[in-house]
N, C-alpha and C positions, 0 to 999 in steps of 0.2 A: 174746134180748138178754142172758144172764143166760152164756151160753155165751161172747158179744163181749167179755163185762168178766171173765172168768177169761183169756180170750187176751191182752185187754192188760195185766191186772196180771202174769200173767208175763213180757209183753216187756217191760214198763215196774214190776219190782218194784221196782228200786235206786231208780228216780225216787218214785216212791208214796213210799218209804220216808222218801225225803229231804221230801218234800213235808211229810210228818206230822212231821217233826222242825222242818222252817220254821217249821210251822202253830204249834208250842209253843213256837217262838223269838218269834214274831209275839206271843203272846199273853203272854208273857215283859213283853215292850218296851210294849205297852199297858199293863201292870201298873205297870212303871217310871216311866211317863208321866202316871201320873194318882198314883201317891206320887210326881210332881216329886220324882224321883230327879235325879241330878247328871246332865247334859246331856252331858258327852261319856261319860260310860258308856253314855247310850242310846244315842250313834252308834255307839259300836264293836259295838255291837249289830246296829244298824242298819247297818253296814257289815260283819258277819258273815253277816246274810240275805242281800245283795246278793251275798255271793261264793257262799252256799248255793244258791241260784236262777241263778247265773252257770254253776256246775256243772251243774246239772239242764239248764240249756238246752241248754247240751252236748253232753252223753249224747243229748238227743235231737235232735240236729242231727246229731252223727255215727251214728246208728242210721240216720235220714233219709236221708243221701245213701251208706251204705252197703247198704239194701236198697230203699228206694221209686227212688233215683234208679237206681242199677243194674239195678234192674228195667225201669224205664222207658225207659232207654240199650237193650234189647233187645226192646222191643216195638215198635218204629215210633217213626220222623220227631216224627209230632203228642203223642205222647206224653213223649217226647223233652224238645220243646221248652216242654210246659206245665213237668214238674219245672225246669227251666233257669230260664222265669220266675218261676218259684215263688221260688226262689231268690235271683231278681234282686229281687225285692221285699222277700225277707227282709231281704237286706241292703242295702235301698235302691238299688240300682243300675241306674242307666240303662241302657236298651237301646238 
């Protein structure tokens, strides 16, 4: 197991990365909120994680359909089809 999570913290370093800086963006804003700090300083805060985690989603969408789905476009039909729907659900969309 120990072997799995050195493989994806190198596919997934830049995201880990960003994650641990959300995580002390997050706890930032918590801090803020409990000294009722001024209200829209904690949204722009809170509109900073939002774009933080907009980016990591990202990253990992375009990693996604640049090696799981290309992969899967070369393996067979059924395989194929599951990434497609995968996808159709990510982004809500009807089949």
């Amino acid at each position: 197991m120990q072997m799995q999570e050195q493989q994806l913290a190198l596919r997934h370093g830049e995201e880990l990365a960003r994650l641990g800086r959300i995580a002390g963006q997050v706890a930032g804003i918590r801090k803020m909120i409990e000294e009722e700090r001024y209200c829209m300083d904690i949204l722009v805060q809170l509109k900073a994680v939002r774009a933080a985690l907009k980016k990591v989603e990202g990253n990992i969408l375009r990693r996604h359909m640049n090696h799981c789905v290309v992969q899967a476009l070369g393996g067979g039909q059924q395989e194929a089809e599951q990434k497609v729907a995968e996808l159709q659900k990510y982004f809500q969309i009807d089949s």
